[in-house]
C-alpha positions as CSV (number, residue, x, y, z in Angstrom):
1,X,0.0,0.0,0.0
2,X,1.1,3.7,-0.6
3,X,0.3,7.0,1.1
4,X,-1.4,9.5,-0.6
5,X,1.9,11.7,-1.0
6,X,3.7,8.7,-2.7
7,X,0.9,8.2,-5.0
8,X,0.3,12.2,-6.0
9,X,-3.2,13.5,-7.5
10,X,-3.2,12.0,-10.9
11,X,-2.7,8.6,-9.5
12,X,-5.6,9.6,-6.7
13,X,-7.4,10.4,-9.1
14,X,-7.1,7.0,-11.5
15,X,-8.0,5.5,-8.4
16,X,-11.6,7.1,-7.9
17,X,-12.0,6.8,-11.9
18,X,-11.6,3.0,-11.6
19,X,-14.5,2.7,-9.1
20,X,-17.2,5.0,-10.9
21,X,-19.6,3.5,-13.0
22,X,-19.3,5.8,-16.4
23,X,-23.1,7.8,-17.1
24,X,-23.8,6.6,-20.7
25,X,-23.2,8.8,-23.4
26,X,-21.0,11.1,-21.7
27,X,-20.3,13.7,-23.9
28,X,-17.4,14.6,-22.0
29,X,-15.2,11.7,-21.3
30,X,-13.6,11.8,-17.7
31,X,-10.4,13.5,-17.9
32,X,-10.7,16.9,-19.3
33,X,-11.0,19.9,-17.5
34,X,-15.1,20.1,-16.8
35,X,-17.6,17.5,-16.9
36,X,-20.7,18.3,-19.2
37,X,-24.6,16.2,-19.5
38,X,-26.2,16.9,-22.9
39,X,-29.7,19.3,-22.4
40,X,-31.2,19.0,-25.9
41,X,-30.9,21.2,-29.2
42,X,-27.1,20.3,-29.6
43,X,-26.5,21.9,-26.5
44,X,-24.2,21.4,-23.5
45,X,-24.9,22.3,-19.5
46,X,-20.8,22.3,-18.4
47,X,-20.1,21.8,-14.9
48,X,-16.6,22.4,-13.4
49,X,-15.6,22.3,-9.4
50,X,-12.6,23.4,-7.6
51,X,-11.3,23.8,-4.3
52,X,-8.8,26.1,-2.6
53,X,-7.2,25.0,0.4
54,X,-5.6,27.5,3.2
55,X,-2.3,25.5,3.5
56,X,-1.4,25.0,-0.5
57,X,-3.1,27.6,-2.1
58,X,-2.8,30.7,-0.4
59,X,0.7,32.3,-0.1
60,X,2.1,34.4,2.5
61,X,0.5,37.9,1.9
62,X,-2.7,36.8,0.6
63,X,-5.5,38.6,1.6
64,X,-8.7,36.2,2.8
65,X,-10.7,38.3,0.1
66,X,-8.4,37.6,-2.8
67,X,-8.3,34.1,-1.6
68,X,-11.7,33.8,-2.0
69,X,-11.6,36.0,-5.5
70,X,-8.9,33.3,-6.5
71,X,-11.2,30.1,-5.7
72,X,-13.8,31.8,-8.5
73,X,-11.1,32.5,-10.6
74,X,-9.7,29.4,-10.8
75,X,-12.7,27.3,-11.7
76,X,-13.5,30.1,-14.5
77,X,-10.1,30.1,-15.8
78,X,-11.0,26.3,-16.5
79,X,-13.8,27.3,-18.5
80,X,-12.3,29.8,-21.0
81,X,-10.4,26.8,-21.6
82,X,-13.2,25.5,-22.7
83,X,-14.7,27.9,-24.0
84,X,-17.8,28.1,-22.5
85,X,-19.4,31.4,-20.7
86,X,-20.2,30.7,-16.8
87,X,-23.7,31.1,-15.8
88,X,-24.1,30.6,-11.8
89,X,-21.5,29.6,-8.8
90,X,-22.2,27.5,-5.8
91,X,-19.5,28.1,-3.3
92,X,-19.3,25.4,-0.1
93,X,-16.8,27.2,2.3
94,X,-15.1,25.6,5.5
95,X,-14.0,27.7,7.8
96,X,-11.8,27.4,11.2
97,X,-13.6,28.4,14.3
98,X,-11.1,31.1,15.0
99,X,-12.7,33.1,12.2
100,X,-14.0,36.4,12.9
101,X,-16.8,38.2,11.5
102,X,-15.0,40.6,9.4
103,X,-12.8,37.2,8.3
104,X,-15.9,36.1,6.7
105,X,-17.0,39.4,5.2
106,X,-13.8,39.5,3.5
107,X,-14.4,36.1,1.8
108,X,-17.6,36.6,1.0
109,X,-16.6,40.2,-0.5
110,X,-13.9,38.1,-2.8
111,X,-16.5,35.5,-3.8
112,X,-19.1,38.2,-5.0
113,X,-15.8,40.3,-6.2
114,X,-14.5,37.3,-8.4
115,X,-17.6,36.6,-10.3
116,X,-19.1,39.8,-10.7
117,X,-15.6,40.4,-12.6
118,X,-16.7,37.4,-15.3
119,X,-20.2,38.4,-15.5
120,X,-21.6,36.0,-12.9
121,X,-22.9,35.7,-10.1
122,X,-22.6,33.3,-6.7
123,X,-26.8,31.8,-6.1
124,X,-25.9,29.6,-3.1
125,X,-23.7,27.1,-1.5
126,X,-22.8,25.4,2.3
127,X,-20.9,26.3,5.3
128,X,-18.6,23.8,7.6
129,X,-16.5,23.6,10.1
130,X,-13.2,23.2,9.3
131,X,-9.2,22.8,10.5
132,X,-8.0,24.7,7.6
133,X,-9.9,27.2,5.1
134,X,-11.6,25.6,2.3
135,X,-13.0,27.1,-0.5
136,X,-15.0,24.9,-2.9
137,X,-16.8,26.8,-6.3
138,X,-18.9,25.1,-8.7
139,X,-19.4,26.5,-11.9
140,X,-22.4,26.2,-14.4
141,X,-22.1,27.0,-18.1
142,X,-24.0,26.6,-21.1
143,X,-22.5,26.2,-24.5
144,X,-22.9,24.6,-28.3
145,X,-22.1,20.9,-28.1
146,X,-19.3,21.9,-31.3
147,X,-17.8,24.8,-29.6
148,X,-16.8,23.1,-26.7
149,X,-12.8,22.7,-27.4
150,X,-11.6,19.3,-25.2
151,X,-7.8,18.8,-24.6
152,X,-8.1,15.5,-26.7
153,X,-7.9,16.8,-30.7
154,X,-4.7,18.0,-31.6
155,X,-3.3,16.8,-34.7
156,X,0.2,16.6,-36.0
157,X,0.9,19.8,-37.8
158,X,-1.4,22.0,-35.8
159,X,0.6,24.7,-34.5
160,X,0.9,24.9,-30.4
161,X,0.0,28.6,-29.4
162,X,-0.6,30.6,-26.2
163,X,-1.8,33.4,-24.6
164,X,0.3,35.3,-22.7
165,X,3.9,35.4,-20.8
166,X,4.5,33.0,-18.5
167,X,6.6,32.6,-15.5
168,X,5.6,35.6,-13.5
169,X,3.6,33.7,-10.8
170,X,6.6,31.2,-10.2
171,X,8.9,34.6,-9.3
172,X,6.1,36.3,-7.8
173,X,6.0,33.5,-5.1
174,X,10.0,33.3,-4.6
175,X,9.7,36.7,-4.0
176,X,7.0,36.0,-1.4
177,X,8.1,32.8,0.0
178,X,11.9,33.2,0.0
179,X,11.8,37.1,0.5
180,X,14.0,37.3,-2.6
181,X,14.6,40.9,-3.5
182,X,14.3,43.0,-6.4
183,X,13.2,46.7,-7.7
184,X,10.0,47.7,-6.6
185,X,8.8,48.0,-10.8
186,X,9.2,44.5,-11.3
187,X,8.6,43.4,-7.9
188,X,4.5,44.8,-8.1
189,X,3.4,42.7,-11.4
190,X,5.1,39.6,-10.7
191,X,3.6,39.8,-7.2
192,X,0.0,41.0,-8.9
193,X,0.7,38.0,-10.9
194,X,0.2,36.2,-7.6
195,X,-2.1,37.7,-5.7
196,X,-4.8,38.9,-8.5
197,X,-4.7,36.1,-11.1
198,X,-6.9,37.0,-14.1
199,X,-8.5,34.3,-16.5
200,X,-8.7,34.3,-20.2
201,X,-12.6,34.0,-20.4
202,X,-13.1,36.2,-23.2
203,X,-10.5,35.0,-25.3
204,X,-11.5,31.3,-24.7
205,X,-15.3,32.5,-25.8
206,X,-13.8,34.2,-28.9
207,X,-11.6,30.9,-30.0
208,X,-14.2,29.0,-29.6
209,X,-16.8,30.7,-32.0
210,X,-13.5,30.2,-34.9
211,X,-13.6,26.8,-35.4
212,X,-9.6,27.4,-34.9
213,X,-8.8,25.7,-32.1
214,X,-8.4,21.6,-31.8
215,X,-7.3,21.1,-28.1
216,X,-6.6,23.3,-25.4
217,X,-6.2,23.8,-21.5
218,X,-5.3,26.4,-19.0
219,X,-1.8,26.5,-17.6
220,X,-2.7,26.8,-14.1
221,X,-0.6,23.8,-13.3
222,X,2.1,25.5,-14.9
223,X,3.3,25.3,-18.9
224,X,5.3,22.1,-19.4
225,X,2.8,19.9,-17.2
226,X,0.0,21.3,-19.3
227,X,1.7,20.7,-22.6
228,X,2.0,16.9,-21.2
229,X,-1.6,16.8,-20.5
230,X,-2.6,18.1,-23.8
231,X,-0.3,15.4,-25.6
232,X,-1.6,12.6,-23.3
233,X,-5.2,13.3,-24.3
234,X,-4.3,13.8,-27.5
235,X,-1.7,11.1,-28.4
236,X,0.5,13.8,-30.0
237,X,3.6,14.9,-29.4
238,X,5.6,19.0,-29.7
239,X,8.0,20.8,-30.9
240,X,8.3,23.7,-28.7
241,X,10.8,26.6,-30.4
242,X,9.8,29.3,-28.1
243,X,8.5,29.9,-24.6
244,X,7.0,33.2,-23.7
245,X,9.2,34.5,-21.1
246,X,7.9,37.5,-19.0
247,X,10.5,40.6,-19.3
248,X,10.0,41.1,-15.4
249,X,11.1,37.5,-15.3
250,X,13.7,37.8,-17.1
251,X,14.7,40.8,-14.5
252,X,14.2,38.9,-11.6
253,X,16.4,35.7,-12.7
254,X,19.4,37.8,-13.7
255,X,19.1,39.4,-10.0
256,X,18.4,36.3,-8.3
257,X,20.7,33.9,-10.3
258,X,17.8,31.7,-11.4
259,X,17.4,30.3,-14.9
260,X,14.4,32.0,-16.6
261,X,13.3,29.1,-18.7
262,X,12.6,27.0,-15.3
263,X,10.5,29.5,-14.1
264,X,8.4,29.9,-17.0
265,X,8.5,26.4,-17.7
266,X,7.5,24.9,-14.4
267,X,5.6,27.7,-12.5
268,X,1.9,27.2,-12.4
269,X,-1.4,29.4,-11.7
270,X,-0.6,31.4,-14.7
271,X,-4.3,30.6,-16.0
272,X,-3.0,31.5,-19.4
273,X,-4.8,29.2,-22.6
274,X,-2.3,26.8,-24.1
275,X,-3.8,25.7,-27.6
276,X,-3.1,23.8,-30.7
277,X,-4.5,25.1,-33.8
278,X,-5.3,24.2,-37.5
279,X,-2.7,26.2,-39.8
280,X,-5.2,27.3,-41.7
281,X,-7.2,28.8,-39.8
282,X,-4.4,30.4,-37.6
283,X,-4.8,34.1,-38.8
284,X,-8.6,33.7,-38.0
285,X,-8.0,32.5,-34.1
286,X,-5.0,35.3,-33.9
287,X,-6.9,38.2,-35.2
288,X,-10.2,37.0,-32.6
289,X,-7.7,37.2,-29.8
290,X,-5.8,40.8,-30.9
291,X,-9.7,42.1,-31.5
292,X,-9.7,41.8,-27.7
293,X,-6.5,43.4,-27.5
294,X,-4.3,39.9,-26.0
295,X,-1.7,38.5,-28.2
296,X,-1.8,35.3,-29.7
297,X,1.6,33.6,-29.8
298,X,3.0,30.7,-31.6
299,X,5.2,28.7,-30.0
300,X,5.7,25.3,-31.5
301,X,3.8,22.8,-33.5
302,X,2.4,19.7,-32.8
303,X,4.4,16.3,-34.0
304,X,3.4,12.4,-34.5
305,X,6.0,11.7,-31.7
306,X,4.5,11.5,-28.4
307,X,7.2,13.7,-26.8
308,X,7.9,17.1,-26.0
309,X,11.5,18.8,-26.5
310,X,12.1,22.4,-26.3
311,X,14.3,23.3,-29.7
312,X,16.5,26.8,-28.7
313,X,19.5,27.7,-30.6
314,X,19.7,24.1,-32.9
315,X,19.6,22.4,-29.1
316,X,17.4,19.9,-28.4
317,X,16.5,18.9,-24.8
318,X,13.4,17.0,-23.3
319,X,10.5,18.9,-21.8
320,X,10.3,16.9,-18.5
321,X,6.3,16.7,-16.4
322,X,7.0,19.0,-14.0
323,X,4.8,21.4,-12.5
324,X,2.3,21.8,-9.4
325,X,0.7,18.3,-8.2
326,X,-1.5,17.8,-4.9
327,X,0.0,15.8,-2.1
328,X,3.2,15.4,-3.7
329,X,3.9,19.5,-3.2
330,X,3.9,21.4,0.1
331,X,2.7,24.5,-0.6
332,X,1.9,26.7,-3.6
């Protein structure tokens, strides 16, 4: 037998699978990012839950209402991937008994401050005693069955795009973990980065309506894990020629001695889209992303080799799985 921290949450998870019976007909098999039941008309109702736990997701200088803002953000950062529009939240909150009143104004002001931010609202949800905080948030959406974009679909020669910069979140928490210094202009995004993530829901809406896009996922367990995800769902492999380095990252590594590329690589809670998309159709997805003013950048293409190397300068080296995973991690 093995403890829960030897096994790690994917394996946890397998295990849980393996005693489910499946629902007929799912539409969306287990393993992607929300769960979905079929409500007529060639329509989808999308369900996706999260939880955020005091001890491994809330950092040193996190506020209780950005906490709280975070646990909404997470789950809808989830659903851009997706590309489907929230509707409703349930949140199901446990709380220590050392809590004070204004503690749980302050959660409850980052609950209603998080999905009023996505055009949603919070309807209901449970309270429960608790040793640690817990923040649990369900999400309802509604969406085309053919718009909904799965991890599973990439195909080789799609070319591998994301959204944004990565590996601000990954120094952002050095900096608030390890007390790591640097000049106050880099030090407030990379710590924003941390403390106010933001999630890509309208340019996961506006992918979807393109017909562009063949599989995709967020990056909140940071870019190489997710780029392993998308190939095991999709039994592909990529190329990966550049990675999206931050220029405050880039900053903070030279000062701290740290190798940018890690950071960027195997950070996490970025909550930027990682997608592959058809070639044709590549100046349609970048242009519905720039129309919202976010960049749409390429940075590989997908191969018939199920691996992932990162190709820089003629070198090739191996993308290992690395990244954020429950139980076998400490803290965030």
């Amino acid at each position: 037998m093995k403890t829960i921290q030897e096994l790690g949450e994917k394996k946890v998870i397998e295990i849980i699978l393996k005693c489910l019976e499946h629902m007929p007909n799912m539409p969306i098999p287990f393993g992607d990012d929300a769960s979905a039941v079929e409500v007529g008309d060639g329509k989808l109702a999308v369900i996706k839950t999260d939880m955020l736990v005091g001890e491994t997701d809330v950092p040193s200088g996190m506020s209780l209402r950005q906490a709280s803002r975070k646990a909404v953000v997470m789950n809808i950062s989830d659903l851009a991937a997706k590309g489907v529009r929230p509707i409703a939240a349930l949140s199901s909150i446990g709380l220590p008994r050392s809590f004070t009143d204004e503690d749980i104004k302050q959660i409850g002001l980052g609950l209603n401050e998080g999905a009023r931010e996505y055009d949603t609202y919070i309807i209901g949800g449970d309270t429960n005693e608790a040793s640690d905080l817990i923040i649990s948030c369900s999400l309802l959406g509604l969406c085309e069955k053919y718009t909904f974009m799965r991890r599973s679909g990439a195909k080789p020669g799609d070319i591998v795009a994301v959204t944004g910069y990565f590996g601000k979140t990954a120094s952002g928490l050095k900096i608030l973990l390890e007390g790591l210094s640097i000049p106050e202009k880099v030090r407030r995004p990379l710590i924003e980065a941390v403390l106010m993530p933001k999630a890509r829901l309208k340019e996961g809406l506006a992918l979807a309506k393109t017909g562009a896009i063949t599989a995709s996922i967020d990056s909140s367990d940071g870019l190489a894990w997710s780029l392993h995800e998308l190939k095991e769902a999709s039994g592909v492999g990529f190329s990966i020629r550049d990675v999206p380095v931050a220029p405050e990252v880039v900053e903070f590594a030279e000062e701290n001695d740290l190798d940018p590329l890690e950071l960027s690589l195997y950070g996490g809670e970025e909550y930027e889209l990682i997608l592959t998309v058809k070639p044709k159709l590549w100046e349609t997805a970048k242009k519905a992303v720039g129309d919202l003013g976010t960049s749409l950048t390429r940075i590989g293409v997908v191969t018939s080799e199920k691996s992932i190397y990162l190709r820089i300068d003629e070198k090739t080296k191996p993308i290992e799985r690395r990244g954020w995973e429950h139980f076998k991690m400490r803290t965030r």
